[in-house]
Structure formats: C-alpha cells, structure tokens
VOBA-1610 file (N, C-alpha, C; in pm, whole numbers, padded with zeros to 5 digits, always signed):
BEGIN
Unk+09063+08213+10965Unk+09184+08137+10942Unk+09235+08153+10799Unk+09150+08142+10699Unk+09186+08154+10586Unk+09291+08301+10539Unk+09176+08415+10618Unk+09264+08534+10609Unk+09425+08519+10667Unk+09472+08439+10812Unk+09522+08456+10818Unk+09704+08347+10712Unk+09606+08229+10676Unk+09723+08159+10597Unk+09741+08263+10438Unk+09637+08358+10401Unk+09654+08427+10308Unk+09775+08550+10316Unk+09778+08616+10422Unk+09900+08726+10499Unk+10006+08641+10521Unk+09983+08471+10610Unk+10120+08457+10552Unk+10212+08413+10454Unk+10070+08354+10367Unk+10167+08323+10240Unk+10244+08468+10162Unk+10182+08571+10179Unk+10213+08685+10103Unk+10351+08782+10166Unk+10356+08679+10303Unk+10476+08740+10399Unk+10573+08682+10353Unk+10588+08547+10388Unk+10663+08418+10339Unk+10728+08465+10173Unk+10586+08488+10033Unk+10682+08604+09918Unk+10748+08700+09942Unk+10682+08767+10060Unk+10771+08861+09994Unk+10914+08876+10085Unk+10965+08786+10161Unk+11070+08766+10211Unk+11226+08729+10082Unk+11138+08697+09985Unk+11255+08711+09849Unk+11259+08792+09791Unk+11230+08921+09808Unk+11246+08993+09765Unk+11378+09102+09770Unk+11430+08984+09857Unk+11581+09041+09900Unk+11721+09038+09797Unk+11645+08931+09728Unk+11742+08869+09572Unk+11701+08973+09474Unk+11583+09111+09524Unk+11609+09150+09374Unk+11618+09288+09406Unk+11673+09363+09269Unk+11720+09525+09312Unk+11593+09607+09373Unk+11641+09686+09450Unk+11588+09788+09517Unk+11541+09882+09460Unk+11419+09849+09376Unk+11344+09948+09284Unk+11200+09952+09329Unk+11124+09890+09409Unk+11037+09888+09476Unk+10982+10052+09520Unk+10856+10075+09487Unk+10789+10195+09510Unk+10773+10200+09671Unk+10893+10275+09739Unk+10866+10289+09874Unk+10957+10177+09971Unk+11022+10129+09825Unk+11164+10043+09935Unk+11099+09918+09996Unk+11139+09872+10048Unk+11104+09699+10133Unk+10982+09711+10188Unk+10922+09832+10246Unk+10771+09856+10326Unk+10704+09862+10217Unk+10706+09906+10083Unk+10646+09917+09987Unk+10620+09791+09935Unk+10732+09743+09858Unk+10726+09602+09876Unk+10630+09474+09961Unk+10677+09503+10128Unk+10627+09389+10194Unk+10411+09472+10166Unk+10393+09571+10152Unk+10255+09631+10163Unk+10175+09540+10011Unk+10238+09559+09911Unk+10185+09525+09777Unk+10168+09389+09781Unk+10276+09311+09851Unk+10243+09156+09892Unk+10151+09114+09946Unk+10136+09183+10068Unk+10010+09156+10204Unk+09903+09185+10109Unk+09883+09339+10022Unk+09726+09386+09984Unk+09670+09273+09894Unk+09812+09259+09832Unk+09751+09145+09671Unk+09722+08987+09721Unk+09791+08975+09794Unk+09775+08840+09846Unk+09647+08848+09880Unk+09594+08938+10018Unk+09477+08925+10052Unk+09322+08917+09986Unk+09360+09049+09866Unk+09292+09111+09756Unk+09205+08991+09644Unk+09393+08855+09615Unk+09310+08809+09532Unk+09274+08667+09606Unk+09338+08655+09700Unk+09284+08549+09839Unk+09140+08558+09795Unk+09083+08664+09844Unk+08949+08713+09869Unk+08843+08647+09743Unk+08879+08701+09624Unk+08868+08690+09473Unk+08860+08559+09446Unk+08930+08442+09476Unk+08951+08338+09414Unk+08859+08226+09517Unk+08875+08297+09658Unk+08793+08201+09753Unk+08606+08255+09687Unk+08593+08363+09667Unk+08436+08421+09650Unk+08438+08378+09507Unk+08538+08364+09411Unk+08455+08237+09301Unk+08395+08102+09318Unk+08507+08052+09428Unk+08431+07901+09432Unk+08355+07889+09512Unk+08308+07996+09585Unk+08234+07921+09700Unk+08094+08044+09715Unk+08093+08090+09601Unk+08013+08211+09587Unk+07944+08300+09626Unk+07986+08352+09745Unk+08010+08473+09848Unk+08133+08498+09901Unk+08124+08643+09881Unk+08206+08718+09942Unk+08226+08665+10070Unk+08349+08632+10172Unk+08380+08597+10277Unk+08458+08559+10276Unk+08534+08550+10452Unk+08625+08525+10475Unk+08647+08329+10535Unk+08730+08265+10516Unk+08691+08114+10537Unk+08749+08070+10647Unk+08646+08018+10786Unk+08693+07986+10859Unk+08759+07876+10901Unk+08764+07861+11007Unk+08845+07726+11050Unk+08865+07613+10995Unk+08757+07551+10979Unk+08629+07471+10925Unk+08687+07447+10753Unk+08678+07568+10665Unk+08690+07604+10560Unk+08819+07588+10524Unk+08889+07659+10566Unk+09069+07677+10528Unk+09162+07504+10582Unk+09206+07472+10389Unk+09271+07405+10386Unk+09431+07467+10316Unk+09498+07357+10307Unk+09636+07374+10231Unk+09606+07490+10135Unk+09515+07417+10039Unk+09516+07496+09897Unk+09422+07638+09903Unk+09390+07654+10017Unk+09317+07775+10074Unk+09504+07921+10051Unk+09549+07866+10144Unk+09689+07920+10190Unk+09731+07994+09953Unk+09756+07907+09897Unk+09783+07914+09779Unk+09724+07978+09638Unk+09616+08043+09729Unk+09530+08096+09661Unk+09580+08257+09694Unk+09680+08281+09775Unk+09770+08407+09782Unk+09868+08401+09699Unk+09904+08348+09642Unk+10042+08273+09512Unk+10010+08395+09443Unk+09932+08389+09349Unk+09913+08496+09200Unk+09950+08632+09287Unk+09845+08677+09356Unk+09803+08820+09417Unk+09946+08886+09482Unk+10014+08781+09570Unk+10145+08807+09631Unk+10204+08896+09516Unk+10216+08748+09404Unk+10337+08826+09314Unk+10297+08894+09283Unk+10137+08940+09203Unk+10148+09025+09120Unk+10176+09191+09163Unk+10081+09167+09362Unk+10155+09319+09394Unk+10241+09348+09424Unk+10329+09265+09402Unk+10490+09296+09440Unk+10559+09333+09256Unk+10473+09301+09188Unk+10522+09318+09020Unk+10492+09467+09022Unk+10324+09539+09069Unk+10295+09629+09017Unk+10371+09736+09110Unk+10414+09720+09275Unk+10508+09807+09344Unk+10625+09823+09209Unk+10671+09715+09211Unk+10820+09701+09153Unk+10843+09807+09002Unk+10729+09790+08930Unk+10698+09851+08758Unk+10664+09964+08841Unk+10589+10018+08931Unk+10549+10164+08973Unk+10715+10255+09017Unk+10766+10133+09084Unk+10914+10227+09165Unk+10998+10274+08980Unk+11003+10176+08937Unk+11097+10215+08820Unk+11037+10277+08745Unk+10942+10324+08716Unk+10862+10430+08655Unk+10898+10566+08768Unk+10862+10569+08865Unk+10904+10673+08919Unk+11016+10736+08923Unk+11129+10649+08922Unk+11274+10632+08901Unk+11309+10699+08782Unk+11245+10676+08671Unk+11257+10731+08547Unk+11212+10818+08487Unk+11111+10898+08539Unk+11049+11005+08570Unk+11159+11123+08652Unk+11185+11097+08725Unk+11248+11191+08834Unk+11419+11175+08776Unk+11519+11102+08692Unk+11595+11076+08648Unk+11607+11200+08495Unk+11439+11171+08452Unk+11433+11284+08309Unk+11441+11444+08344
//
C-alpha cells in the first residue's frame, strides 16, 4: 500500500507540470517517469530510515504521512528531468 500512495503522490505532482515550459528531457513521458522513479526512490529512502529496513509498508503500515514521504523525490526528479532537457537543449542549440 505504501508503494502504491507513493506512485500516486508522484502522479498527482506531476500533473502540474503543465504550468511549466516544455523543457523536460523526453517531453511529458519524461517528465511523468522522473516523478514516478523519484517519488518511489526516495519513498523507499525515507520509509527505510525510520523504520530500519529496507521495505515496502503494508496495509497495516501506510498512513497519511506515509503518502508524503513522495513530496521531496517527486520534485526533485522532475527538477533533475527538467535541468537534464535544458542542458540538452543547449548543447544541440551550440
């Protein structure tokens, strides 16, 4: 369960991503991919600090603030798609 409130918080981000320019490494699939990985990535990361194993949290386990623990990871792989597309952009522009 946890995995799955983690995919959708990272779905749910990256659905705003519509407010910003189209510089994304690989366009909106690129985009919605860097959301899902990071979300999950640091989902994973932040649940295996507090609870100190690696795993996924079931039923049982996954609360609200379970879901929010995709917040950072969402954005940040939607930051590093976004800095990768405009680097590429500017590369292929020179």
């Amino acid at each position: 369960m946890g995995m799955l409130a983690w995919v959708m918080m990272g779905l749910a981000i990256w659905h705003y991503t519509i407010f910003l320019p189209d510089r994304f490494w690989g366009g909106i699939v690129g985009a919605f991919v860097g959301a899902i990985l990071g979300s999950i990535i640091v989902g994973m990361v932040i649940y295996a600090a507090k609870s100190g194993a690696i795993k996924i949290p079931g039923r049982d386990d996954t609360h609200l603030v379970t879901a929010l623990y995709a917040v950072p990871g969402a954005l940040g792989g939607l930051a590093a798609v976004y800095f990768e597309g405009i680097r590429r952009e500017s590369v292929v522009e020179d």
